[in-house]
N, C-alpha and C positions, 0 to 999 in steps of 0.2 A: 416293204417294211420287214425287217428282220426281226427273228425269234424273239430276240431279248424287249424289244421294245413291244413287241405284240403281246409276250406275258407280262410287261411291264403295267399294260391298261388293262388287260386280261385282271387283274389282280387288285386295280383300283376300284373296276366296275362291282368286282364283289365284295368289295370292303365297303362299297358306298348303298351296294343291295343288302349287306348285315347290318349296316346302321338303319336302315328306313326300314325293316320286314319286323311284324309283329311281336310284340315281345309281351308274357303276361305278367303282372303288377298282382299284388293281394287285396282281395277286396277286406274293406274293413265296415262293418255295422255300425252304425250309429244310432244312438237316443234317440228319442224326440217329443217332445212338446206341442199342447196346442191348443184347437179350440174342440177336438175330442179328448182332452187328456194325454196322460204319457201313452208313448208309445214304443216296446223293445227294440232293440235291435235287432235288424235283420239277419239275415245268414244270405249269402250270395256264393259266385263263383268266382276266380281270379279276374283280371278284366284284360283285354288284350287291347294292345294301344302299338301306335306307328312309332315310334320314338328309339332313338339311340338307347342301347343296350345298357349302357354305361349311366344314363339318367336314370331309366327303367329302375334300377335295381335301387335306386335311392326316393323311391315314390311308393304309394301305396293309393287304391283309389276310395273314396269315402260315401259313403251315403247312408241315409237314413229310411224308414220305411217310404215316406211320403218325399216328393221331391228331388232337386237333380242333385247328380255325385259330381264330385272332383277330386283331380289327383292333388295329393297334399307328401309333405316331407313323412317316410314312416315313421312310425314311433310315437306320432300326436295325438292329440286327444279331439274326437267330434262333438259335435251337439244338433238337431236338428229342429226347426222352427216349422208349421205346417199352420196356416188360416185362410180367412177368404181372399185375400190377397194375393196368396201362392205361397212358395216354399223357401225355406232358406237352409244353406249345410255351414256350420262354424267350424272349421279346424285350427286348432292352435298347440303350442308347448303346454301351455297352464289347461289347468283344468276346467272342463265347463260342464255349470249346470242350470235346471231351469230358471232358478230363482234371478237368475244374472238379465236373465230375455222377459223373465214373465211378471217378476214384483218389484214392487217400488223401493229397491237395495239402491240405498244413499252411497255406499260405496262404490260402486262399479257404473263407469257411463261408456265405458265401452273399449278395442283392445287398445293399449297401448304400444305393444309390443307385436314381439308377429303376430301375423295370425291370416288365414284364408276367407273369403266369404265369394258364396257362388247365390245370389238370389235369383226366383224364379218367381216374376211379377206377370199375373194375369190380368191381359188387357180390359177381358168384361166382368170384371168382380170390379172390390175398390180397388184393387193391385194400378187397375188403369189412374189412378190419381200420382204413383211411381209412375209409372211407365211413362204418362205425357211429362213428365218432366225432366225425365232421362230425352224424349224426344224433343223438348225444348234447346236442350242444352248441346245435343251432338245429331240428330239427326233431322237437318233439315227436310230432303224429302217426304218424309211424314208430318208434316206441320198441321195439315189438317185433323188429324187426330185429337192435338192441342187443343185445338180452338174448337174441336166439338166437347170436350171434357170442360173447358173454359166456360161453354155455354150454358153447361148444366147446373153454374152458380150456384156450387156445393162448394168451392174453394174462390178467393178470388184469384182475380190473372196476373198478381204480382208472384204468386206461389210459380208459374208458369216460366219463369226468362228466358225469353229465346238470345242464342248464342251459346259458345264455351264459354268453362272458366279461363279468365285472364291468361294462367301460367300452364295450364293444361295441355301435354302432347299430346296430339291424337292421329292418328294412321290408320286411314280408312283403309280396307278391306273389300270395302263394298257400299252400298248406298244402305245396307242391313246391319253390318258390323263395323266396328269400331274400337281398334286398339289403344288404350291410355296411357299416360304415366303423370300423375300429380304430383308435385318436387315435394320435399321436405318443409315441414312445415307451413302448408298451402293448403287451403282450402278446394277443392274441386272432387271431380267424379269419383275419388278414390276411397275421399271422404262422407261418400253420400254413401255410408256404409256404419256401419260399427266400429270402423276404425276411426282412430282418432290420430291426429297428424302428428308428426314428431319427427324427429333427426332423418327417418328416412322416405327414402319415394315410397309410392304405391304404386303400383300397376296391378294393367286388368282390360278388360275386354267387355264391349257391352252388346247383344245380338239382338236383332230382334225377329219374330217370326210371327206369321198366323196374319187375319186379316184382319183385327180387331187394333192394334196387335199383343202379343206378349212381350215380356223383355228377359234377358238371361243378364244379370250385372256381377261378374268377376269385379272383385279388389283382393288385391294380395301383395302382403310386405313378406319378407320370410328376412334369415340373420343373414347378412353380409357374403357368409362362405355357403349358403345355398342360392344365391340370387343367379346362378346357373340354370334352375330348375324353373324358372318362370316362364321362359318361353311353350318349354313341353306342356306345362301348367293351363296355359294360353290355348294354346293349339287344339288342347285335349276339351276344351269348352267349345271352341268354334267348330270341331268336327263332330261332337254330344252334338251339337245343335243342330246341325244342317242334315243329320245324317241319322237314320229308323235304329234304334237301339236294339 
């Protein structure tokens, strides 16, 4: 092998160790709401994440005092949700406040436009009445979960469907994870969110963990000329999840 071609891979291998090696992101505070009351925004550290240098610097990660973070486009605005349930983080362009989550505002049913949502649904609270139904819909191996939830005939078992939705991509991961995309104007996982369907897809990622279990459910539409950032988006949830923060 000669010089040239040995500095030639010499030079790839480190161009492809600069794009995967740590890179930190700004943490940003959020709000939040609940069933203690408001709650300030936190104060954190930057957050360091595996991701291409070049994405990195077009992200910021979010969270709120209670519940999990996600990386969102910077510049956006958060909001955070905490109950017996579990947690939920809203980032979006428009602005958010509680009244939009917490009171009965005839105007707003939920986004229409971009916006990010990362929920964290606990198995043994009521969260488990979310969670069997996410497990209905995409993760067969946990079915018995379902059908203990089903038993306890606080819901009935039409609330339950087992199967996808109809038009819904889904790319396992794992028998635990599950990557989405719900098309435009289509009802499914994307939708089982605050977002509301419109001209474009949703995607998102739905984990589950714990022995009960829990569920982590990404939805996220962003504008056209960011829909680059969903993967890192993606990735940075299923690694939060698997992995001791």
């Amino acid at each position: 092998m000669n010089r040239l071609v040995l500095l030639a891979i010499v030079l790839m291998l480190q161009a492809a160790n600069a794009q995967t090696a740590p890179v930190s992101v700004p943490f940003v505070g959020c709000i939040s709401d609940g069933q203690q009351g408001p709650t300030p925004a936190p104060k954190g550290n930057s957050k360091l994440v595996n991701i291409p240098s070049n994405i990195a610097k077009r992200l910021a990660y979010y969270q709120a005092e209670m519940g999990p973070g996600v990386l969102a486009p910077r510049g956006w605005t958060c909001f955070g949700t905490v109950g017996s349930n579990g947690g939920s983080i809203f980032v979006s362009p428009q602005q958010l406040t509680s009244a939009m989550f917490f009171s009965d505002h005839k105007n707003w049913k939920g986004f229409t436009g971009p916006a990010i949502q990362l929920s964290d649904m606990v198995g043994d609270t009521s969260g488990r009445f979310s969670v069997a139904q996410t497990i209905a819909r995409v993760f067969p191996a946990h079915r018995r979960f379902v059908r203990k939830v089903i038993k306890e005939d606080y819901q009935p078992a039409k609330n339950f469907p087992f199967g996808p939705y109809p038009r819904d991509k889904l790319t396992y991961r794992s028998k635990e994870i599950v990557e989405y995309e719900t098309p435009p104007e289509t009802r499914g996982l994307g939708t089982d969110s605050w977002l509301l369907k419109n001209a474009s897809p949703i995607r998102g990622v739905a984990v589950l963990s714990g022995a009960d279990p829990d569920c982590l459910h990404l939805s996220t539409r962003l504008p056209p000329d960011q829909n680059d950032l969903i993967s890192a988006i993606v990735q940075q949830v299923e690694f939060d999840a698997t992995h001791d923060n």
